[in-house]
C-alpha positions as CSV (number, residue, x, y, z in Angstrom):
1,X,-7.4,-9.5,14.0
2,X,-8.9,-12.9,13.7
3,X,-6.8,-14.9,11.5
4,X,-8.1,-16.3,7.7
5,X,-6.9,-18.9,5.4
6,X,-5.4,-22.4,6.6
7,X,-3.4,-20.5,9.0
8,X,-6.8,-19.5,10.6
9,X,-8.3,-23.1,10.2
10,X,-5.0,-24.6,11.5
11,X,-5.0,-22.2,15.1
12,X,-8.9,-23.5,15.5
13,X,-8.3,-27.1,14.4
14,X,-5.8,-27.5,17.0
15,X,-7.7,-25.5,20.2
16,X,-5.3,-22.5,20.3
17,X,-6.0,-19.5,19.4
18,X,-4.5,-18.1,15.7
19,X,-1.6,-15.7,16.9
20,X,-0.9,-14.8,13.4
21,X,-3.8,-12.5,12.5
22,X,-4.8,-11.7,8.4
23,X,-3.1,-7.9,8.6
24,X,0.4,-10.0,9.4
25,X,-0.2,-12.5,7.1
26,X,-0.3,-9.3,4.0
27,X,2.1,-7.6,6.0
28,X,4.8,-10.7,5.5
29,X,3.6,-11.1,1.7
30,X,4.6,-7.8,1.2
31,X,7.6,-8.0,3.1
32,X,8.6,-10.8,1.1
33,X,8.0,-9.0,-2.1
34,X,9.6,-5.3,-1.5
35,X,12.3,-7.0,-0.1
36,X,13.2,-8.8,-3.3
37,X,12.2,-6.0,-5.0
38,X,14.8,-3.8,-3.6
39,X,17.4,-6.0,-3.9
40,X,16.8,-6.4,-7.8
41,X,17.1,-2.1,-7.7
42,X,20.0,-2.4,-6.0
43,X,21.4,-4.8,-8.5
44,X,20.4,-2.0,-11.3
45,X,22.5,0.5,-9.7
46,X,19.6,2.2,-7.1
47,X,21.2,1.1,-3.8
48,X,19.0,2.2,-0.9
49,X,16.4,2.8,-2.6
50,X,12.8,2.0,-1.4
51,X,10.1,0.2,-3.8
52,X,7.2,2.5,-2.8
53,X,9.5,5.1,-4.7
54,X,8.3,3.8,-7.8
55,X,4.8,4.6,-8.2
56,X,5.7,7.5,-7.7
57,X,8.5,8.5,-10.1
58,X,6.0,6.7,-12.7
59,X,3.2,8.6,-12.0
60,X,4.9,11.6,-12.2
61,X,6.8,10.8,-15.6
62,X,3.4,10.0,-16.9
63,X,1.2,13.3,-15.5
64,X,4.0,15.6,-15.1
65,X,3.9,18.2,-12.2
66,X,1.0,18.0,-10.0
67,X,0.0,18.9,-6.8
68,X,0.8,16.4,-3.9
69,X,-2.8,16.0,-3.3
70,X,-3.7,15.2,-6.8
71,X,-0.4,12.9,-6.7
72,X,-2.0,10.6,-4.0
73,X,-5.1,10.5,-5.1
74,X,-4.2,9.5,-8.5
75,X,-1.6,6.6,-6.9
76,X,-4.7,5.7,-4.2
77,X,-2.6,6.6,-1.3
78,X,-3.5,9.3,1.6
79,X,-2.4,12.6,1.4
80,X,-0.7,12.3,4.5
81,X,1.2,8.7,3.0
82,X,1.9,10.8,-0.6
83,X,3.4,13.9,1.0
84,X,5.4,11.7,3.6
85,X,7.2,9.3,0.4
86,X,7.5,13.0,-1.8
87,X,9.0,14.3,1.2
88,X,11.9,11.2,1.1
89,X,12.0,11.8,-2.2
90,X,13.1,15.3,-2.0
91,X,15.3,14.4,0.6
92,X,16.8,11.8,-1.5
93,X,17.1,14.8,-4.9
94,X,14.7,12.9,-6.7
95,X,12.0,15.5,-6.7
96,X,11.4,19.6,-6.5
97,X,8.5,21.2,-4.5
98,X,7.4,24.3,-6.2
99,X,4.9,26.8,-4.7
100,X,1.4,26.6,-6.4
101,X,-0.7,29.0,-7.9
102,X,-2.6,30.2,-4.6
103,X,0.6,29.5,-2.5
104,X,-0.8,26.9,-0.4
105,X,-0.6,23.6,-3.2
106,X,2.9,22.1,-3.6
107,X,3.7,21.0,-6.7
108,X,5.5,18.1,-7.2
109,X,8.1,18.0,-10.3
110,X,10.9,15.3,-11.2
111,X,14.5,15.9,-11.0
112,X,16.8,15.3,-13.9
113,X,18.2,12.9,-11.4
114,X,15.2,11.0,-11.6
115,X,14.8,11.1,-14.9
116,X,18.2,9.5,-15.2
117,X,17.3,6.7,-13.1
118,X,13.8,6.2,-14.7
119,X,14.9,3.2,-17.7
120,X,16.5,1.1,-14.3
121,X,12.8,1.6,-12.3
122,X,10.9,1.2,-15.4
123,X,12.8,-1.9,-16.7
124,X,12.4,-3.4,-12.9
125,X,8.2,-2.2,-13.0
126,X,8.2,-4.4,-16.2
127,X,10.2,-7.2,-14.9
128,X,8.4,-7.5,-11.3
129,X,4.7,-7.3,-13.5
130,X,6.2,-10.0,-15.6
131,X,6.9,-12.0,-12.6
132,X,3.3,-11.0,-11.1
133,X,1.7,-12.4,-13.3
134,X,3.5,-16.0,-13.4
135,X,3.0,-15.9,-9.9
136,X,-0.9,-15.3,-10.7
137,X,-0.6,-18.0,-12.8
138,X,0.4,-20.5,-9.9
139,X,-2.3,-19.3,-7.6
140,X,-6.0,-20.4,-6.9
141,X,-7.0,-16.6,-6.9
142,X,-4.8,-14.5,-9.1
143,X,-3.3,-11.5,-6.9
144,X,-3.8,-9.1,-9.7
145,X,-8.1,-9.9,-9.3
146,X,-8.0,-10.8,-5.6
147,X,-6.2,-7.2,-4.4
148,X,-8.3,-5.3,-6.5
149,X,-11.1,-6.9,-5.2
150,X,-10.8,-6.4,-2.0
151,X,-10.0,-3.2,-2.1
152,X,-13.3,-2.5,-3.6
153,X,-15.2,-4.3,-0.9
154,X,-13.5,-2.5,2.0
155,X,-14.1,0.8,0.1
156,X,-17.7,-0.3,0.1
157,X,-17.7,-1.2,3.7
158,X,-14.8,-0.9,5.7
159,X,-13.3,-3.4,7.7
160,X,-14.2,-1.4,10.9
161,X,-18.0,-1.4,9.8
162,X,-17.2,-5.4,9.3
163,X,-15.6,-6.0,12.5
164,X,-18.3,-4.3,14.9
165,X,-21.1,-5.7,12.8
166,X,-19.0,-9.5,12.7
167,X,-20.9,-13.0,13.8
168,X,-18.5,-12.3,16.9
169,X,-19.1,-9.0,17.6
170,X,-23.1,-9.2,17.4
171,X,-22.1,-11.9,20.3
172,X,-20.1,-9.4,22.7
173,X,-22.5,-6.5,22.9
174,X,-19.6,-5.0,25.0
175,X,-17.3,-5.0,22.9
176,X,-19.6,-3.5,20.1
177,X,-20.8,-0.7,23.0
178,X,-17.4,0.0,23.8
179,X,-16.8,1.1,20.1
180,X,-20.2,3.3,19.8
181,X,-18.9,4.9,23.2
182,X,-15.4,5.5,20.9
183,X,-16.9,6.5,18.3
184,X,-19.5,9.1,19.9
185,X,-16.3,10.8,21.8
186,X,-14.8,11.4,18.4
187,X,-17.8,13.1,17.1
């Protein structure tokens, strides 16, 4: 990935290339973030436990049982990424699969050991949202617009469909024939 920002201007400016692309700059913001996240949990009482936990525990609080399907979609995550946390979770006790009504849904429920723990991961939700937003406050482009915002782009176009249709790309007909040729194999 090309990079963006100053860190993008700055590799130009200086006639290197940018080795640190936009997906590692995100990756390192959120980095930075879970990992202070985590250690506030830990301070509650929730040693190793992970961040993205959360969401889910919440979500489940709020909708109740539901299928792991249904859980993803309603906390925007793959199924795939929702039945791989649920599964740590159950490792973990914090949730029950149940069989569903046709036997192939799994139904996700919370523990009463999750419930237990639910006042420390609510209290730190509030407290890192809190933080969020003075954070926001500090920025040129508040987080809590800027994420949302791009997520709606890339779910209007995706970032694939950006990079082979790029200024750079339409430059480099190779590269962009190498992707049809990808993409034609796949169908």
């Amino acid at each position: 990935m090309s990079g963006a920002g100053e860190a993008g201007k700055a590799g130009k400016a200086g006639g290197h290339r940018n080795l640190v692309g936009l997906g590692t700059q995100l990756r390192h913001v959120l980095d930075l973030v879970d990992a202070d996240v985590v250690s506030v949990l830990a301070d509650l009482g929730l040693p190793d436990y992970r961040a993205r936990f959360s969401v889910v525990i919440r979500a489940l609080a709020t909708l109740g049982p539901v299928p792991i399907r249904d859980l993803g979609r309603a906390i925007r995550v793959t199924h795939s990424a929702a039945s791989q946390t649920v599964a740590e979770l159950s490792r973990r006790g914090l949730v029950d699969l149940r069989p569903g009504d046709d036997g192939r849904q799994r139904i996700v429920h919370l523990t009463a050991r999750a419930r237990a723990i639910l006042p420390a991961i609510e209290a730190e939700w509030d407290a890192t949202a809190s933080a969020a937003a003075e954070l926001d406050a500090e920025l040129p482009f508040p987080l809590s617009e800027l994420v949302p915002a791009i997520a709606a782009a890339l779910e209007r176009k995706p970032f694939r469909d950006r990079i082979t249709t790029s200024a750079w790309a339409r430059e480099h007909p190779s590269f962009t024939a190498a992707l049809a040729a990808a993409d034609r194999d796949r169908a």
